[in-house]
C-alpha positions as CSV (number, residue, x, y, z in Angstrom):
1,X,-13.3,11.4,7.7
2,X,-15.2,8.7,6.1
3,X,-15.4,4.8,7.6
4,X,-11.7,3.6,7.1
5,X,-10.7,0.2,5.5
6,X,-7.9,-1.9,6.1
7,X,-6.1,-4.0,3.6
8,X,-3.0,-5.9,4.5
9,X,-0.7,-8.2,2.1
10,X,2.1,-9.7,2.7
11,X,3.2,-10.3,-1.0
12,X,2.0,-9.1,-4.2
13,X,-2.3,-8.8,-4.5
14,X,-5.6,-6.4,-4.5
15,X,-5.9,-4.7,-1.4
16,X,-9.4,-3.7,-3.1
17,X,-10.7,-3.9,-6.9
18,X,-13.1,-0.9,-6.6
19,X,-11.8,2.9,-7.2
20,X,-10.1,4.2,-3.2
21,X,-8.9,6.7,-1.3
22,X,-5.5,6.3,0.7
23,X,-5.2,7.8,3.8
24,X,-2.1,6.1,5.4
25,X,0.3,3.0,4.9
26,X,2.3,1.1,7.5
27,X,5.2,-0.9,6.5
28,X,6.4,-3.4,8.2
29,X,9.9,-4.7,7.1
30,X,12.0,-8.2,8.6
31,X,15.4,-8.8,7.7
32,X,16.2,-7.7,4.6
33,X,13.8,-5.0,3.5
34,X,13.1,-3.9,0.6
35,X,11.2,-2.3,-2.2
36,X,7.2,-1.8,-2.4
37,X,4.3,0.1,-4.9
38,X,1.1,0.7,-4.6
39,X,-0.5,0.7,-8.1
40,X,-3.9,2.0,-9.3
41,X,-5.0,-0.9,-10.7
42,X,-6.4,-4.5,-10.3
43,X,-3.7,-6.5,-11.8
44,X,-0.5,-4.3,-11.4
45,X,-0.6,-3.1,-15.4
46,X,-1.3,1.0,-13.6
47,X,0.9,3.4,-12.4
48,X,2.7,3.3,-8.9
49,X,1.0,6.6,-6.8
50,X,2.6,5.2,-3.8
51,X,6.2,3.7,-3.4
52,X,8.6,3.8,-0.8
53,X,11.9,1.5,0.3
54,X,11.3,-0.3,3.8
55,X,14.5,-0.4,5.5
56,X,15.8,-4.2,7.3
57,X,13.8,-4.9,10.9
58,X,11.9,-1.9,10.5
59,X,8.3,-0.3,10.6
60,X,7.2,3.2,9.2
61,X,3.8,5.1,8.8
62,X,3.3,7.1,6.2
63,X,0.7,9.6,7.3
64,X,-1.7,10.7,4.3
65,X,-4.5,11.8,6.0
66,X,-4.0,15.5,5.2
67,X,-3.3,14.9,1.4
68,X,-4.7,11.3,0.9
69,X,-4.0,9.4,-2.4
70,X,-7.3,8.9,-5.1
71,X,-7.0,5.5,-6.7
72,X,-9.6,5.5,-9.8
73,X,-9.6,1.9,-10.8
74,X,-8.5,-0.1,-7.5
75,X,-5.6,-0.7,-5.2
76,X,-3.1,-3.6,-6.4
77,X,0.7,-3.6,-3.9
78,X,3.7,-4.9,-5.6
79,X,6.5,-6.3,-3.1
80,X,9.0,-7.4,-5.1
81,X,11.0,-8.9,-2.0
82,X,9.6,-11.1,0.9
83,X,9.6,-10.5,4.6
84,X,7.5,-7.2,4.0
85,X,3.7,-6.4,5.5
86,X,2.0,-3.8,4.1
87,X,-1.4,-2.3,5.8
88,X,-2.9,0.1,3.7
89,X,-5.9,2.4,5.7
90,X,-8.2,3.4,2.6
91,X,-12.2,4.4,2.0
92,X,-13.9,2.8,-0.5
């Protein structure tokens, strides 16, 4: 496996705006959850490859090194909600 990144937002930005490859996503969730995305773009106008639901007080890995996720344009996360933390393990 190539050198691994790590991106972490805590509210709607780029986790990179070059094209990446996801390997894994850990979600970290406070005390009300809540929904999240991971678009393939630079400005949140591309498609969601990656979304999932983080439950209240929780944390969950999402293991994508066997099938990782190709982003052609650039990583952008969408949390709609607050009290999330998404870090996103990717190769540029």
């Amino acid at each position: 496996m190539p050198f691994v990144q790590t991106g972490v937002v805590t509210s709607d930005g780029s986790i990179t705006t070059a094209p990446a490859i996801v390997y894994g996503v850990l979600v970290a969730a406070g005390g009300t959850g809540g929904l999240w995305q991971l678009n393939d773009s630079t400005d949140d106008s591309g498609t969601d490859l990656i979304s999932g639901f983080a439950e209240a007080s929780s944390q969950t890995y999402i293991d994508l090194s066997q099938s990782p996720v190709q982003f052609s344009t650039g990583i952008r996360a969408d949390l709609p909600g607050s009290n999330q933390i998404l870090t996103v393990f990717y190769t540029s």
